[in-house]
N, C-alpha and C positions, 0 to 999 in steps of 0.2 A: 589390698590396702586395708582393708573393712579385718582380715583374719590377723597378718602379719603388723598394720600400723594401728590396729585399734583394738586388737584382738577381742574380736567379737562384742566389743562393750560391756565383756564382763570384767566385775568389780577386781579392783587390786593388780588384777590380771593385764586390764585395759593400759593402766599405769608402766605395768612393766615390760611391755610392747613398744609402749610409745618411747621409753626409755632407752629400749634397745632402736630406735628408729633411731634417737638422739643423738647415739654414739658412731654409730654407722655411719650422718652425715658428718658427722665431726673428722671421721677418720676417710673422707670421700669417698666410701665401700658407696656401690649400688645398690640399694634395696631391693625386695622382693620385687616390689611392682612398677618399676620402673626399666625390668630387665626387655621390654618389647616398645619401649618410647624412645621418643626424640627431643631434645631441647635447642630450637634456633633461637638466636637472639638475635635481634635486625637493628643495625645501625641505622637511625636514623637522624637528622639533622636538628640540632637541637633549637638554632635559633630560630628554624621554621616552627618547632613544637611552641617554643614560647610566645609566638607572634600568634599562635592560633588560640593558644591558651587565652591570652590578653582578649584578644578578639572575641573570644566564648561568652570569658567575664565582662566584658562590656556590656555586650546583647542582651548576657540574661539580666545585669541589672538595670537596662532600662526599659527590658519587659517588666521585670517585677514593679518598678516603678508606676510603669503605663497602667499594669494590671490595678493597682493599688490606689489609683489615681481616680480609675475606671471604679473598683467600688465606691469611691468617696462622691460621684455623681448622682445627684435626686434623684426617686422612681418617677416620678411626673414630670413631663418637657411638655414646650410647647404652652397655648395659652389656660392658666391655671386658674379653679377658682380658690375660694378661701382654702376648701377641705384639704385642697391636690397642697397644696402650698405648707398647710399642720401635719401632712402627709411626710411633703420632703424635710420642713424644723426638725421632729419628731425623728428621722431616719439618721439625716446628717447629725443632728446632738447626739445620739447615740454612736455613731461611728467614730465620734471626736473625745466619747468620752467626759461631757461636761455634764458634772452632776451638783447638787445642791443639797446639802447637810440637813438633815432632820433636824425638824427644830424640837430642841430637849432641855425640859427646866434646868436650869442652873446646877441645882440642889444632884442633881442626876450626873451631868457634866464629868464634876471633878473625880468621879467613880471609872469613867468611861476612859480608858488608854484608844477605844478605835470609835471613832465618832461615824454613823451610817449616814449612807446619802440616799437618795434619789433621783432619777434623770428629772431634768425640768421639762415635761412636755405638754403641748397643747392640745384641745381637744377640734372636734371639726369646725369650731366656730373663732378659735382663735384663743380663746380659754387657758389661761393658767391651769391643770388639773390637781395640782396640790399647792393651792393659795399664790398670795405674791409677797411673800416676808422674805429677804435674805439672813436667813439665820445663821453664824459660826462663829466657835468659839467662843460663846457669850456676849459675843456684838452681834447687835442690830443693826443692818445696812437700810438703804431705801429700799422702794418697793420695786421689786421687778416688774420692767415696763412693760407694759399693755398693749399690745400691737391693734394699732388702724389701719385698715383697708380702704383702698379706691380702687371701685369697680367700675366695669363698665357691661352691664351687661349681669352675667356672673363669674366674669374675667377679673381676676386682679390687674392693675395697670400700676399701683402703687402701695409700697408698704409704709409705715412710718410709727415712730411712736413719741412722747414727748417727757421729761421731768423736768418739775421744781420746788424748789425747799426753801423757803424764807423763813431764818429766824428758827431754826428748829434742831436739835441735837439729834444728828443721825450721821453716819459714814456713810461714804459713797465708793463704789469701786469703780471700776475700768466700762465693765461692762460690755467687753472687747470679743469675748468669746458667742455672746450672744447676739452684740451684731456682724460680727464673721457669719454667725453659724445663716444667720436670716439672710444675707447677703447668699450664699452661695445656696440655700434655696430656692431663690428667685432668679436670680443671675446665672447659674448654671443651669436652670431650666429654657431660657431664652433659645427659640429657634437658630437667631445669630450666634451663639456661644462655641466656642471652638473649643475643645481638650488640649491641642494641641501647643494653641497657641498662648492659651492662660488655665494650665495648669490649679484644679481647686487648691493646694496647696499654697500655690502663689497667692492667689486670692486672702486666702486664709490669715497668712502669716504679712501681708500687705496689710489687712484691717487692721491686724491686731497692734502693728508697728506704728501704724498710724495714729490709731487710739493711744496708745503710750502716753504717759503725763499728760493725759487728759487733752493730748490736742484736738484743733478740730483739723479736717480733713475733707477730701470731695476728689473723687475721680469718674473715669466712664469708661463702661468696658459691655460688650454683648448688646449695645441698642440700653442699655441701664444708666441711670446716673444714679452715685450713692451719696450725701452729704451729710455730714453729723459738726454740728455747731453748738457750743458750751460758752455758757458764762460765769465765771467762779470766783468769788471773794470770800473774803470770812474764811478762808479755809486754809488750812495743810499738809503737806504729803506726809505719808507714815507707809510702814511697812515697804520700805525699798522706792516708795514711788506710784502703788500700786492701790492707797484708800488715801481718799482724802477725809481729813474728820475735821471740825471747827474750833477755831484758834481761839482760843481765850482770851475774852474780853472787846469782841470781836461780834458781827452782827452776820452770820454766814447766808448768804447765797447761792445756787445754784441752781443751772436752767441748762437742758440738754435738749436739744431736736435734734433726731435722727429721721431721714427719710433716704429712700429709693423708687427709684420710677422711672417708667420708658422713657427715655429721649425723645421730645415732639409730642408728649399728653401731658 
């Protein structure tokens, strides 16, 4: 093969081997090196093939899934204190991808086609480490909220955080991806917590559905209860549904509690 179908891999040469290989099969001549071989071909049952086919693809995509699901699980389980907890914010926000725009004078802004972000993580104490201003696209949101702990010990038992805005010109967003992300930091770390059977995805995409138009919401799942409860006047949706900003002529309100905590503390 290597002299007659590729003739040595030399230049020009190589071309006009393969060439004559070409014609050869075209005119079903035997080639050089096929004059000591055999070619069987085996019947085999197709609709068995396809059935195992199916069966392949199944498996592997609900390994990949499994696998994918398996990385989306905090490094700290079991009872956590503040750090183990900024530990798993800090891993799962990064895995999910939520970042937070630099905040950049105006004057700068309209220069800029790609605006840079930052992940938004905490430090071991629970710390915003780059401020708590939501800055994009030349709007000013509230302040990203503040997480409080209840411990017991140097066990978290409870997270929670709180806003409100009387009378004040500022947009407010969802807020959704940041109580997902806190939610399945503490909730997926619960010694009762199952993979299996609540998926972090489901989780994830459950908050965030919930949170939608600014409902409130409350479920229990791993020995956790999570409730997030809003009161809002003065205000209006914009942008799809997704900020509410203050209605003209109008005196805005807004009050948000978010908590989570073991079931029976």
């Amino acid at each position: 093969m290597l002299r007659y179908g590729y003739g040595f891999l030399i230049p020009v040469y190589e071309l006009f081997r393969m060439y004559r290989s070409y014609k050869g099969c075209k005119k079903e001549e035997m080639l050089e090196w096929e004059s000591d071989s055999v070619l069987v071909l085996r019947n085999r049952p197709l609709p068995l093939l396809t059935a195992g086919f199916v069966v392949s693809e199944a498996v592997f995509c609900a390994a990949s899934l499994l696998f994918w699901q398996m990385g989306s699980l905090p490094e700290n389980h079991g009872e956590l204190t503040v750090a183990e907890f900024c530990e798993n914010y800090n891993q799962l926000q990064q895995f999910y991808g939520i970042d937070q725009p630099v905040n950049i004078p105006d004057t700068l802004r309209i220069y800029l086609a790609y605006y840079p972000t930052y992940p938004m993580l905490l430090d071991e104490n629970g710390e915003w480490m780059h401020g708590a201003v939501w800055q994009s696209f030349g709007n000013t949101y509230g302040e990203l909220p503040q997480l409080q702990f209840e411990t017991e010990g140097d066990q978290v038992t409870g997270v929670s955080f709180s806003m409100a805005y009387e009378n004040e010109d500022v947009d407010l967003v969802l807020y959704d991806d940041f109580m997902a992300v806190s939610v399945l930091s503490y909730l997926c770390a619960q010694d009762g917590y199952s993979l299996l059977s609540m998926p972090p995805c489901r989780i994830y995409e459950q908050i965030r559905s919930q949170a939608a138009d600014f409902r409130d919401f409350t479920f229990s799942a791993a020995g956790v209860t999570v409730t997030c409860e809003r009161e809002i006047s003065g205000y209006r949706l914009k942008n799809g549904g997704d900020v509410l900003v203050p209605e003209y002529g109008k005196e805005p309100v807004y009050r948000l509690e978010f908590s989570m905590y073991r079931s029976g503390i």
